[in-house]
C-alpha positions as a Markdown table, in Angstrom:
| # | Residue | x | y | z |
|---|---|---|---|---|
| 1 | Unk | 147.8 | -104.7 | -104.7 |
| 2 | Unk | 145.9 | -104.2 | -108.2 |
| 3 | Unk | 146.4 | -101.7 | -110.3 |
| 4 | Unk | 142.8 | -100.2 | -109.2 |
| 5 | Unk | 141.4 | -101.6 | -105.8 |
| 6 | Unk | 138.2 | -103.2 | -106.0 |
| 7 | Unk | 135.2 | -101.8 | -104.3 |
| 8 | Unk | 132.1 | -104.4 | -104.0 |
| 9 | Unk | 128.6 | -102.9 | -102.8 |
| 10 | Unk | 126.7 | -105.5 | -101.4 |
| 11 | Unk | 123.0 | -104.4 | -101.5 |
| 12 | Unk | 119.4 | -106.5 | -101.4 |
| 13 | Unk | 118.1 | -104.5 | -104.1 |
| 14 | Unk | 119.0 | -103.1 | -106.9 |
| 15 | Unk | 116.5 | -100.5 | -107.2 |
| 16 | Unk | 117.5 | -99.3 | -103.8 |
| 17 | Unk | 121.4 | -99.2 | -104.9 |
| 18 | Unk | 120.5 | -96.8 | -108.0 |
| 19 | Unk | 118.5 | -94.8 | -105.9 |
| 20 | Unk | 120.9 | -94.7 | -102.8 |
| 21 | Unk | 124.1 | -95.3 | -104.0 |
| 22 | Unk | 124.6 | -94.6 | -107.4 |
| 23 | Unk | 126.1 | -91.6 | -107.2 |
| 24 | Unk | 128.6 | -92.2 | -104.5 |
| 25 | Unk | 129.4 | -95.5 | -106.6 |
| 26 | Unk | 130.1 | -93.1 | -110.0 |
| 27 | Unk | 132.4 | -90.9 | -107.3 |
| 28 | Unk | 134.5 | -93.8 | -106.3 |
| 29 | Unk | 134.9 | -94.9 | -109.9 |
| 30 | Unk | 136.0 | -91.2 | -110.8 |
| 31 | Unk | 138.5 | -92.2 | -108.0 |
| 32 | Unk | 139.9 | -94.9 | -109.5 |
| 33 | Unk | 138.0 | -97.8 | -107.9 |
| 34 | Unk | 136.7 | -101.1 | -109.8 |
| 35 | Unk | 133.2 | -101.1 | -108.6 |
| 36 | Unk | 131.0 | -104.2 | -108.3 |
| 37 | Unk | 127.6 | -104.4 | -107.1 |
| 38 | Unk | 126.1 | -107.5 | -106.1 |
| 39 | Unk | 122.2 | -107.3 | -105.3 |
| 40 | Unk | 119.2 | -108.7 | -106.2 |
| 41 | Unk | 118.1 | -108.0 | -109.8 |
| 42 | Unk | 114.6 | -107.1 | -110.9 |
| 43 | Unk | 114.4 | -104.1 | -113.2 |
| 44 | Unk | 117.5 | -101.6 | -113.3 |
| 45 | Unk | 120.5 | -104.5 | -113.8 |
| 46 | Unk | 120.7 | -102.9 | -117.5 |
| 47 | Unk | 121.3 | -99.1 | -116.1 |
| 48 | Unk | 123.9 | -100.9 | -113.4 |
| 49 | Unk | 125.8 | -102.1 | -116.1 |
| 50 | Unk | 125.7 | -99.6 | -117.9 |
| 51 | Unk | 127.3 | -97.6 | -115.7 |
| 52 | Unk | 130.5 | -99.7 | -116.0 |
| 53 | Unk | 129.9 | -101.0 | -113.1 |
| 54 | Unk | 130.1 | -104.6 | -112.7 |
| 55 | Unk | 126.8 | -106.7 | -112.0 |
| 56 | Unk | 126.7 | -110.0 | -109.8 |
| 57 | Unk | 123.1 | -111.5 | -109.5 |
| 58 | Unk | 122.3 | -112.2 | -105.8 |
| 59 | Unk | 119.0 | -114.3 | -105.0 |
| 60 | Unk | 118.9 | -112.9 | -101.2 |
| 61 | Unk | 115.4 | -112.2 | -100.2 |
| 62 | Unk | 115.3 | -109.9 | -97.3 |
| 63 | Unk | 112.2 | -111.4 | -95.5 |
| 64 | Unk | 113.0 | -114.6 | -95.9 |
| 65 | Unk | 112.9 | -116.6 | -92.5 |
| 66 | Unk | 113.9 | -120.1 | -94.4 |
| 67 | Unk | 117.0 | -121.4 | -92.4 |
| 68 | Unk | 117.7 | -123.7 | -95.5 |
| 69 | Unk | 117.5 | -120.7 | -98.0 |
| 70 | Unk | 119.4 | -118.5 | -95.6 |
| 71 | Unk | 122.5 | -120.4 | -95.2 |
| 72 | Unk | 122.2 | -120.9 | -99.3 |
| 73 | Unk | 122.3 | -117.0 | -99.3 |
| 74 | Unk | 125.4 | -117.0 | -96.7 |
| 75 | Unk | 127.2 | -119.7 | -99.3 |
| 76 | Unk | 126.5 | -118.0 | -102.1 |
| 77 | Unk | 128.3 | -114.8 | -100.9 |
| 78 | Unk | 131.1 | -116.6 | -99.8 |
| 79 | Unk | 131.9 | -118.3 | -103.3 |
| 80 | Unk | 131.1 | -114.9 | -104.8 |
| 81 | Unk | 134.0 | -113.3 | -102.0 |
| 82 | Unk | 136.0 | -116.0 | -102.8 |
| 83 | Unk | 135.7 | -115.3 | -106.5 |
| 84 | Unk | 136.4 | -111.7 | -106.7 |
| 85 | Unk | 138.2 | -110.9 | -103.7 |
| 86 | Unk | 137.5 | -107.7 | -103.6 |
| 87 | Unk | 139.4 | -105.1 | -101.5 |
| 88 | Unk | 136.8 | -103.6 | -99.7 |
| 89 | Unk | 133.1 | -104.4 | -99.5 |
| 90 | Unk | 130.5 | -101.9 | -98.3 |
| 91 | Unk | 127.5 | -104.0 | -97.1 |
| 92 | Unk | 124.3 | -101.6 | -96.8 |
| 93 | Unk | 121.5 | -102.5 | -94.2 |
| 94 | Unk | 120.8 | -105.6 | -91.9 |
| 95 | Unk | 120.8 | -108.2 | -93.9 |
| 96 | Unk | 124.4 | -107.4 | -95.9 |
| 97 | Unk | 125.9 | -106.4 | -92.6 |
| 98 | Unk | 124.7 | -109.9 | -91.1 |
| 99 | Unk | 125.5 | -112.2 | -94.0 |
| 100 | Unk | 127.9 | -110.0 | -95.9 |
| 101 | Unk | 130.0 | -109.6 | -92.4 |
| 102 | Unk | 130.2 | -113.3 | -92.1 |
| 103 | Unk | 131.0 | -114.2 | -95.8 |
| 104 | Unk | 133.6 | -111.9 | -95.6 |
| 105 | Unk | 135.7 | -113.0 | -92.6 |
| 106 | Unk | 135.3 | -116.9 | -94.3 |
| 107 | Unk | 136.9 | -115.5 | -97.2 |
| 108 | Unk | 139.2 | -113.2 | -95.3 |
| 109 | Unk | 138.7 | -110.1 | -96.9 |
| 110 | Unk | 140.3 | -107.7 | -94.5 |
| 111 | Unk | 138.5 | -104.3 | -95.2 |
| 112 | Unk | 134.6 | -104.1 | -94.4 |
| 113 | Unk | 132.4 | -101.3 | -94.2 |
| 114 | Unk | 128.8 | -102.2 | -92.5 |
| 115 | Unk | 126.6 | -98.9 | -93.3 |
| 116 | Unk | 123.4 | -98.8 | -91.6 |
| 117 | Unk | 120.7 | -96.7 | -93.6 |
| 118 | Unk | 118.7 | -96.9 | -90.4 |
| 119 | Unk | 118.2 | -99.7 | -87.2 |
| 120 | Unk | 115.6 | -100.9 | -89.1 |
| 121 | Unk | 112.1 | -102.7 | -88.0 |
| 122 | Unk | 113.8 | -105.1 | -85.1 |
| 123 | Unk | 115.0 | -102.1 | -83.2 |
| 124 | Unk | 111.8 | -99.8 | -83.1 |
| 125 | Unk | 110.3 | -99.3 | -79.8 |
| 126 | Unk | 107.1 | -102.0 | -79.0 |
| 127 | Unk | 108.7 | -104.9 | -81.4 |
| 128 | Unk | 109.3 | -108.0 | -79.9 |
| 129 | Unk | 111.8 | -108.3 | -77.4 |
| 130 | Unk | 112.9 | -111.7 | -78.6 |
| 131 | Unk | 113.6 | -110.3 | -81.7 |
| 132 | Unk | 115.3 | -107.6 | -80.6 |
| 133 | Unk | 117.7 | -109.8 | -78.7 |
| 134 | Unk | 117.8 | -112.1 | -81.4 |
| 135 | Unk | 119.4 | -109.4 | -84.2 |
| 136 | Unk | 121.6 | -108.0 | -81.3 |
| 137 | Unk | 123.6 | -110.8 | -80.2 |
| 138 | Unk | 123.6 | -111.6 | -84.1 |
| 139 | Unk | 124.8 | -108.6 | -84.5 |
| 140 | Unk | 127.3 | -108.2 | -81.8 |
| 141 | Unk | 128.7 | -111.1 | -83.0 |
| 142 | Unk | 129.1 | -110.6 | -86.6 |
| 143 | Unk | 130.3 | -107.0 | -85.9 |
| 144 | Unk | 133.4 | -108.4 | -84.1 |
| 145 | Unk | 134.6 | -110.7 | -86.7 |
| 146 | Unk | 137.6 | -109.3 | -89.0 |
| 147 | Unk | 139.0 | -105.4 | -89.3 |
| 148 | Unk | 135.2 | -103.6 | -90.2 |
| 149 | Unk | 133.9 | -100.5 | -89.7 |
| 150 | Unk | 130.0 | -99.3 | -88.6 |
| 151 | Unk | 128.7 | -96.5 | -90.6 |
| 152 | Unk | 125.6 | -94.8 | -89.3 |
| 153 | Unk | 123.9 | -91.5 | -90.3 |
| 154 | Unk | 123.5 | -89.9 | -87.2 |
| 155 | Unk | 123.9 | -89.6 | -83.7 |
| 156 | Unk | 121.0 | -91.6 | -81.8 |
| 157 | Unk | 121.8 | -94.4 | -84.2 |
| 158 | Unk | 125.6 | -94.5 | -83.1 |
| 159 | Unk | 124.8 | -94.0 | -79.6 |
| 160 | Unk | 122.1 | -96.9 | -79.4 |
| 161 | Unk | 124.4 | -99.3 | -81.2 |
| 162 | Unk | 127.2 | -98.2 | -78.6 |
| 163 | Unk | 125.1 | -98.0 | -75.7 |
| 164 | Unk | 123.5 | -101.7 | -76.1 |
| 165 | Unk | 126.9 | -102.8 | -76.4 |
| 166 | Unk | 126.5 | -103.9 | -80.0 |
| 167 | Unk | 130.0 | -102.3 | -81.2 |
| 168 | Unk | 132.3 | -100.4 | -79.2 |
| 169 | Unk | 132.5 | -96.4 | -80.4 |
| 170 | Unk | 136.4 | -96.9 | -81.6 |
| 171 | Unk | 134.7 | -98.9 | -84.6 |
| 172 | Unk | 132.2 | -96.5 | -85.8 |
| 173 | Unk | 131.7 | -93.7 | -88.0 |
| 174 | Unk | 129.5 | -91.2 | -88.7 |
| 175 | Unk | 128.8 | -90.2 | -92.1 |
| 176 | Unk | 125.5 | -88.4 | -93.3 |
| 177 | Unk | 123.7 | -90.5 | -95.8 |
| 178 | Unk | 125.2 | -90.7 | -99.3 |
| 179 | Unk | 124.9 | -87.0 | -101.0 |
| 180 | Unk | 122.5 | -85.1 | -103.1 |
| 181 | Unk | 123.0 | -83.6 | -106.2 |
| 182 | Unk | 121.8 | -80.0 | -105.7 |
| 183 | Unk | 121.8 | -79.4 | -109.6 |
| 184 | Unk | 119.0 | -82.6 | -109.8 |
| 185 | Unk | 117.2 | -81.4 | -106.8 |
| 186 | Unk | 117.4 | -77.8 | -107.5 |
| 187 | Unk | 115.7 | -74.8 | -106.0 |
| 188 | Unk | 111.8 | -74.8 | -107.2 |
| 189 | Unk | 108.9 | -71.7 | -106.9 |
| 190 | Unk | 106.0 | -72.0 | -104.9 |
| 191 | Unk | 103.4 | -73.6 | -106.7 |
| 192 | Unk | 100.2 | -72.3 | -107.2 |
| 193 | Unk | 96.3 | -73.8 | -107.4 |
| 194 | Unk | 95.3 | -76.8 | -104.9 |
| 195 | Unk | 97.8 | -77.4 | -102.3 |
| 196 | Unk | 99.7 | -81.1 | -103.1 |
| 197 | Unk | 100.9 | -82.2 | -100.1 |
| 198 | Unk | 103.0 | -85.4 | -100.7 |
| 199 | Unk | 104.6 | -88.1 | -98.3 |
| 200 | Unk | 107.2 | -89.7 | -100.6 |
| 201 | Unk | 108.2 | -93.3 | -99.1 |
| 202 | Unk | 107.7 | -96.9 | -99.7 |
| 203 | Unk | 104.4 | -97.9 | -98.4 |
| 204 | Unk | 105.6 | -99.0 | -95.3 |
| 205 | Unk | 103.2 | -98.6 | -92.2 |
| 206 | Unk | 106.6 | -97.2 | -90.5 |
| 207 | Unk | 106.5 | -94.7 | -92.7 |
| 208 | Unk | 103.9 | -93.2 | -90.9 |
| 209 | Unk | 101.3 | -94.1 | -93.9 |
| 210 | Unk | 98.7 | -94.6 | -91.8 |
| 211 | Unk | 99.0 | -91.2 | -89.7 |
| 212 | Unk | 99.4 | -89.3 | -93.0 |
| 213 | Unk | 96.0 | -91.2 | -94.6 |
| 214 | Unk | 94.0 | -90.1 | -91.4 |
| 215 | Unk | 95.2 | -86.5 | -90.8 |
| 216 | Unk | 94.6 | -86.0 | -94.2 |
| 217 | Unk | 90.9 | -87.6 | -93.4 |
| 218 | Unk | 90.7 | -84.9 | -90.3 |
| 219 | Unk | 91.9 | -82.5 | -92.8 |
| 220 | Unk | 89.2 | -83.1 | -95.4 |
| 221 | Unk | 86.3 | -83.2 | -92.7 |
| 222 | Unk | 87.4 | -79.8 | -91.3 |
| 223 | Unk | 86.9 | -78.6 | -95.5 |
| 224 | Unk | 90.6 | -77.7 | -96.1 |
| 225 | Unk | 90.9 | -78.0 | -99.9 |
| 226 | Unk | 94.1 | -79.7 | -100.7 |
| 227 | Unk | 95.2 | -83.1 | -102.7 |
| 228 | Unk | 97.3 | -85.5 | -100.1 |
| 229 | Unk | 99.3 | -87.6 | -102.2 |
| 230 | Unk | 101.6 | -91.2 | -101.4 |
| 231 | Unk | 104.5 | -91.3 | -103.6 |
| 232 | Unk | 106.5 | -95.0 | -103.6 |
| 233 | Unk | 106.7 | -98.5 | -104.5 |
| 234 | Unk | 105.3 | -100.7 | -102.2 |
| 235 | Unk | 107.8 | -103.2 | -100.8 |
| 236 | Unk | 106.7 | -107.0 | -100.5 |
| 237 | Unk | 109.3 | -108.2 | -98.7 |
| 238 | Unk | 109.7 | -105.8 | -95.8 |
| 239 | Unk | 107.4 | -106.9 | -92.8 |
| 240 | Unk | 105.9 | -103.5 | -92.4 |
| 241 | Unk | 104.6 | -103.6 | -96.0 |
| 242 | Unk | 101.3 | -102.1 | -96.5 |
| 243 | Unk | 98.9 | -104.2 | -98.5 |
| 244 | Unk | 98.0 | -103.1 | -101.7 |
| 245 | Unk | 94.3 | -103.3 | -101.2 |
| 246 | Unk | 94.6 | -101.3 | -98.3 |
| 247 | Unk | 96.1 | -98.6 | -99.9 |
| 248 | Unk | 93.1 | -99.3 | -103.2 |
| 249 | Unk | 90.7 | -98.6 | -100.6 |
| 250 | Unk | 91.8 | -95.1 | -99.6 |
| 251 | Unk | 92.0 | -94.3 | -102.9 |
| 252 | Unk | 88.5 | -95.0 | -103.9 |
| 253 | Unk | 87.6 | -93.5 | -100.1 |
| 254 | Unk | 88.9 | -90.5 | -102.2 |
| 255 | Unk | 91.0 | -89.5 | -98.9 |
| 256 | Unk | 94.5 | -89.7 | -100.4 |
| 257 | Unk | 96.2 | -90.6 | -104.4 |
| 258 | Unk | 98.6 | -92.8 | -104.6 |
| 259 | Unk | 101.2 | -92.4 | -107.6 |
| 260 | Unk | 103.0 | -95.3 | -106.9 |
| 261 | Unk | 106.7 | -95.3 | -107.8 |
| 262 | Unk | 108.2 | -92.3 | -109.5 |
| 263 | Unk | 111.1 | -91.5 | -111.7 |
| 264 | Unk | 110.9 | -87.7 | -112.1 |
| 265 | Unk | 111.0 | -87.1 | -108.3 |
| 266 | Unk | 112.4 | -83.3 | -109.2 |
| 267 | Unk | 109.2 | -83.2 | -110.7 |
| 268 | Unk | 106.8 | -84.5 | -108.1 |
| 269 | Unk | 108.6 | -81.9 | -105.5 |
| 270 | Unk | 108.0 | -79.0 | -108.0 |
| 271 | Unk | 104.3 | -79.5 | -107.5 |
| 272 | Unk | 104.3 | -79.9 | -104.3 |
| 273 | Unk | 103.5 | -77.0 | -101.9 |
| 274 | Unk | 104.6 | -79.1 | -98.7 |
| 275 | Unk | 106.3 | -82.4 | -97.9 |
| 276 | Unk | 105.7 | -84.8 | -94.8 |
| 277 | Unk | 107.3 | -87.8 | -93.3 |
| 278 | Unk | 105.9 | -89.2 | -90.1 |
| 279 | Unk | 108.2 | -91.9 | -90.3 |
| 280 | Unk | 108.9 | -93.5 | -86.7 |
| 281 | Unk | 112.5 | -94.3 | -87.0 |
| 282 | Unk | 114.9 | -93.2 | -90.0 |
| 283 | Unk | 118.8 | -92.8 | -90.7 |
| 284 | Unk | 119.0 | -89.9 | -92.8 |
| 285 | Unk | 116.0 | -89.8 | -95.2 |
| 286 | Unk | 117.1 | -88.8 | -98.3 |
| 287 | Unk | 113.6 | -88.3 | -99.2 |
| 288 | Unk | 113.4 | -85.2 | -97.1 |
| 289 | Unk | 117.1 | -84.0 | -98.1 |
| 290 | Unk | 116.0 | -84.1 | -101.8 |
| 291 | Unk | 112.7 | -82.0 | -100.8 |
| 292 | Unk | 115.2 | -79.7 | -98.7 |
| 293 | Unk | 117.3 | -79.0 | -101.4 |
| 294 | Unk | 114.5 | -78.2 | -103.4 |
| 295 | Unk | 113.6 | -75.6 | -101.7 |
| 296 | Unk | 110.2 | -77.0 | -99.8 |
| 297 | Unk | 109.0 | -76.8 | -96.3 |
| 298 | Unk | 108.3 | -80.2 | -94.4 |
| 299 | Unk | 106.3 | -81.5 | -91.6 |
| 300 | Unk | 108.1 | -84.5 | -90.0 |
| 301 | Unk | 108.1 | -86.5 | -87.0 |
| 302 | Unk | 110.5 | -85.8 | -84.0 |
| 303 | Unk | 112.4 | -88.9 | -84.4 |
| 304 | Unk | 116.6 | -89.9 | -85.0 |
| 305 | Unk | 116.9 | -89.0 | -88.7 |
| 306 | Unk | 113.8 | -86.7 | -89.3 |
| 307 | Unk | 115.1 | -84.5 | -86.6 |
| 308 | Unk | 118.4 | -84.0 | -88.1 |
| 309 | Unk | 117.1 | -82.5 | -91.3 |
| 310 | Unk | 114.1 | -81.1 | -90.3 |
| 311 | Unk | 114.8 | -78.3 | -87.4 |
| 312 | Unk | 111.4 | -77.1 | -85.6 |
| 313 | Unk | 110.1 | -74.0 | -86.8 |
| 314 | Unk | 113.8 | -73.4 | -88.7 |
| 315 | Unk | 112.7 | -75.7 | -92.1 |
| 316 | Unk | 109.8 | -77.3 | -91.2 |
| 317 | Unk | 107.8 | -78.1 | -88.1 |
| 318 | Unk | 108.7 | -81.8 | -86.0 |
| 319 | Unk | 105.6 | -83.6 | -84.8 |
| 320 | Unk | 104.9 | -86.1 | -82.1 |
| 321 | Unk | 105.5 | -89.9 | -83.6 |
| 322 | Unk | 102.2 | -92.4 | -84.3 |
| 323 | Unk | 100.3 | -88.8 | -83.9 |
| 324 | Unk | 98.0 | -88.1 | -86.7 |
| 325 | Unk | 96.1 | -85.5 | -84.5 |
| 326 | Unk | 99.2 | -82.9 | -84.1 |
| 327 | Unk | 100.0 | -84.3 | -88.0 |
| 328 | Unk | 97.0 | -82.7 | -89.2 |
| 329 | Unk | 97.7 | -79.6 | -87.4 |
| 330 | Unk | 101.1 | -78.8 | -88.7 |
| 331 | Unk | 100.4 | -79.6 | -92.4 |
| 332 | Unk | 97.2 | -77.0 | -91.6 |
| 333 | Unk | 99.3 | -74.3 | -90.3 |
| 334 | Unk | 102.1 | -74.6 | -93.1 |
| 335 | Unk | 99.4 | -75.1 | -95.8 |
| 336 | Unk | 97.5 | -71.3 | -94.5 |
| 337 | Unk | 100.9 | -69.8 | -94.3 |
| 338 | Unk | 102.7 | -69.1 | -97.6 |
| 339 | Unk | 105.5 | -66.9 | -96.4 |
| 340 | Unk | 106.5 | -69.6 | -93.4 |
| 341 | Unk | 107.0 | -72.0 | -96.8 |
| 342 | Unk | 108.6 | -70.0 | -98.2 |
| 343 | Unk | 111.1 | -68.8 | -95.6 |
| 344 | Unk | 111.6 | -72.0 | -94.6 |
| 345 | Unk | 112.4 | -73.7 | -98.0 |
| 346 | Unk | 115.5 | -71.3 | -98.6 |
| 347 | Unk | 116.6 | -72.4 | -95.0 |
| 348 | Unk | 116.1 | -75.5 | -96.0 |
| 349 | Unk | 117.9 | -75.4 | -99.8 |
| 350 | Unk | 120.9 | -73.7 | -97.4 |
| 351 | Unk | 121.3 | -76.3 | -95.0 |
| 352 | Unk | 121.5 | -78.8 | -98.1 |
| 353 | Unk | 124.3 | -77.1 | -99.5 |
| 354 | Unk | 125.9 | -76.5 | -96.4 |
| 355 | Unk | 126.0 | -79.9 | -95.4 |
| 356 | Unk | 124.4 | -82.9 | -97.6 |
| 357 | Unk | 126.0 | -82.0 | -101.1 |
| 358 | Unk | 127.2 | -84.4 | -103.1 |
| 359 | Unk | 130.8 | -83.9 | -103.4 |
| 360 | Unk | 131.2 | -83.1 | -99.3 |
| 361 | Unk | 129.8 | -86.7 | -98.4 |
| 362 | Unk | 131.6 | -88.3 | -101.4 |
| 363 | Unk | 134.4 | -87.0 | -100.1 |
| 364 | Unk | 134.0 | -88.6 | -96.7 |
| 365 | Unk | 133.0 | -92.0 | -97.7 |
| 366 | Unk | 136.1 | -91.9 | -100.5 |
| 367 | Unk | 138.5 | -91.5 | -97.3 |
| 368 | Unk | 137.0 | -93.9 | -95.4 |
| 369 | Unk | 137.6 | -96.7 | -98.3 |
| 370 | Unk | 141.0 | -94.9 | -98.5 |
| 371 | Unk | 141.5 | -96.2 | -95.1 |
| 372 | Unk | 140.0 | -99.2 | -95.5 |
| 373 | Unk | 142.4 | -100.0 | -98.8 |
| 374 | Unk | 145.5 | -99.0 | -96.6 |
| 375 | Unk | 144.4 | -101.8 | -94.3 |
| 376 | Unk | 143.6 | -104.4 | -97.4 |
| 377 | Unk | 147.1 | -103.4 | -98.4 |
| 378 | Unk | 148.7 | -104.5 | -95.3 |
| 379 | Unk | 147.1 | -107.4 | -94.4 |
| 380 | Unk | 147.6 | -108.6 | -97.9 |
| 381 | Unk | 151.4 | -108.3 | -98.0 |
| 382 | Unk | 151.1 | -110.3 | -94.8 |
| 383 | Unk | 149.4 | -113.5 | -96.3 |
| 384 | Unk | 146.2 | -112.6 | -94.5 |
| 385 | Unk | 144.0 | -112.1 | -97.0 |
């Protein structure tokens, strides 16, 4: 064993590592961990590095369907295994899992960590049910290769991934999302003037886009005076992207703004009076966990992920999924009731603090690749690895 284990995060992009992971990654560093993330590069390799963390250049594209390209990708991650050997990887989403999962048992590193931020577009209810069998058995498969372990963020996403026989329960964990840091995200006043009402996500019709763009049209129509606003990139390579001239045209409908991506989130909460995700299927949104601990109010749907942040009538009201009817409805009756907001943002600041903080999920996740580097210890004094 090294003097400092190494930890390698195996991520598609590297925008969604600094905005996911970052933060747990500076905690295991603190813990004495090597960290290395390899991920597709487009505009935040610079910040990675310097970080001190180390940088591998990945050229995985998520929706790529190539055969030709993908088994490229799969040989690419096994030289880069082979070349590292790090002594745990923690592969993030389906892709990693999948490829990640496989490169690793070629190269026979013995701790793996598969982390789900959510079941993703293949397992949402009405997608094709050859595709759905497809990722399963791929799944399934993968998932029993080697010593790994399945992190989800919640309960429905355990139990479906146990209850479709995709991984027995002794080999997964339950860890809510990565942490927020509740002096970034920190309490905010109600704002005054026009209500902003924001749904911060990519600009993914699963998001629940659409249902937001026409509840905010039912909203206009009935005179409510309030600015709906889309806050995210848009997202090219996921198959639920929303095309950009679609979202042009409901900007110059004047329905809804779209900011596009944004750096001072803190900010963007701090202006808004209310926060909404009708997203149909989530792990932990840390979107609405960084509105929580701001102190705001949300209207979300009643879905695995949402549901566990969002109580009903506690911090925020739950809505009916693909529903922009009851949508419009609860961002009415938060938006004419200022003490509700207010009530239910401390509730909601609480329950951050309670349970999503920063250094309580670090925490977990740091024992679980304590585990994991017990086990990489053992199998490598055994000549397994």
């Amino acid at each position: 064993m090294r003097d400092r284990p190494r930890l390698l995060y195996l991520i598609t992009e590297d925008w969604y590592f600094w905005s996911h992971r970052v933060d747990l990654a500076r905690a295991a560093r603190e813990a004495g961990y090597d960290v290395i993330v390899a991920t597709r590069v487009t505009d935040h390799g610079e910040r990675i590095r310097g970080e001190g963390f180390q940088l591998e250049r990945l050229e995985m594209v998520r929706r790529s369907r190539n055969p030709f390209r993908e088994v490229i990708a799969v040989a690419e991650l096994v030289r880069l295994y082979r070349r590292v050997r790090p002594d745990v990887v923690h592969h993030v989403a389906m892709k990693p899992i999948l490829y990640g999962t496989l490169a690793a048992w070629c190269t026979r590193i013995p701790a793996v960590i598969n982390a789900f931020a959510g079941l993703g577009y293949a397992f949402m209810d009405g997608r094709n049910r050859l595709l759905r069998w497809c990722v399963k058995t791929a799944l399934s498969t993968v998932l029993s290769l080697g010593h790994s372990v399945v992190l989800v963020q919640n309960q429905d996403d355990q139990d479906r991934l146990v209850g479709e026989r995709v991984v027995p329960a002794s080999r997964t964990r339950i860890i809510a999302g990565s942490g927020i840091d509740v002096s970034v995200y920190s309490l905010q006043p109600q704002p005054s003037g026009v209500p902003i009402v924001v749904l911060p996500a990519r600009m993914l019709w699963d998001k629940g886009v659409g249902e937001f763009v026409e509840a905010a049209r039912r909203l206009k129509r009935k005179g409510i005076h309030a600015r709906f606003i889309l806050v995210g990139r848009q997202d090219e390579h996921n198959p639920a992207a929303i095309p950009e001239i679609r979202l042009k045209e409901w900007v110059q409908e004047g329905v809804i703004e779209w900011w596009g991506h944004r750096e001072d989130m803190p900010a963007v909460y701090a202006a808004a009076m209310l926060i909404v995700l009708p997203s149909y299927r989530e792990g932990l949104p840390k979107v609405l966990l960084e509105a929580a601990a701001c102190g705001k109010a949300m209207v979300a749907t009643d879905v695995p992920g949402c549901r566990e942040i969002v109580r009903d009538r506690f911090n925020g009201l739950l809505v009916f999924p693909r529903d922009s009817v009851s949508l419009a409805a609860a961002i009415e009756e938060l938006l004419s009731d200022r003490e509700a907001r207010e009530v239910m943002g401390q509730r909601s600041r609480a329950r951050v603090m309670a349970e999503w903080s920063g250094p309580r999920i670090h925490e977990q996740v740091l024992g679980l690749y304590q585990d994991m580097v017990k086990v990489s210890a053992i199998d490598r004094s055994h000549g397994y690895a």
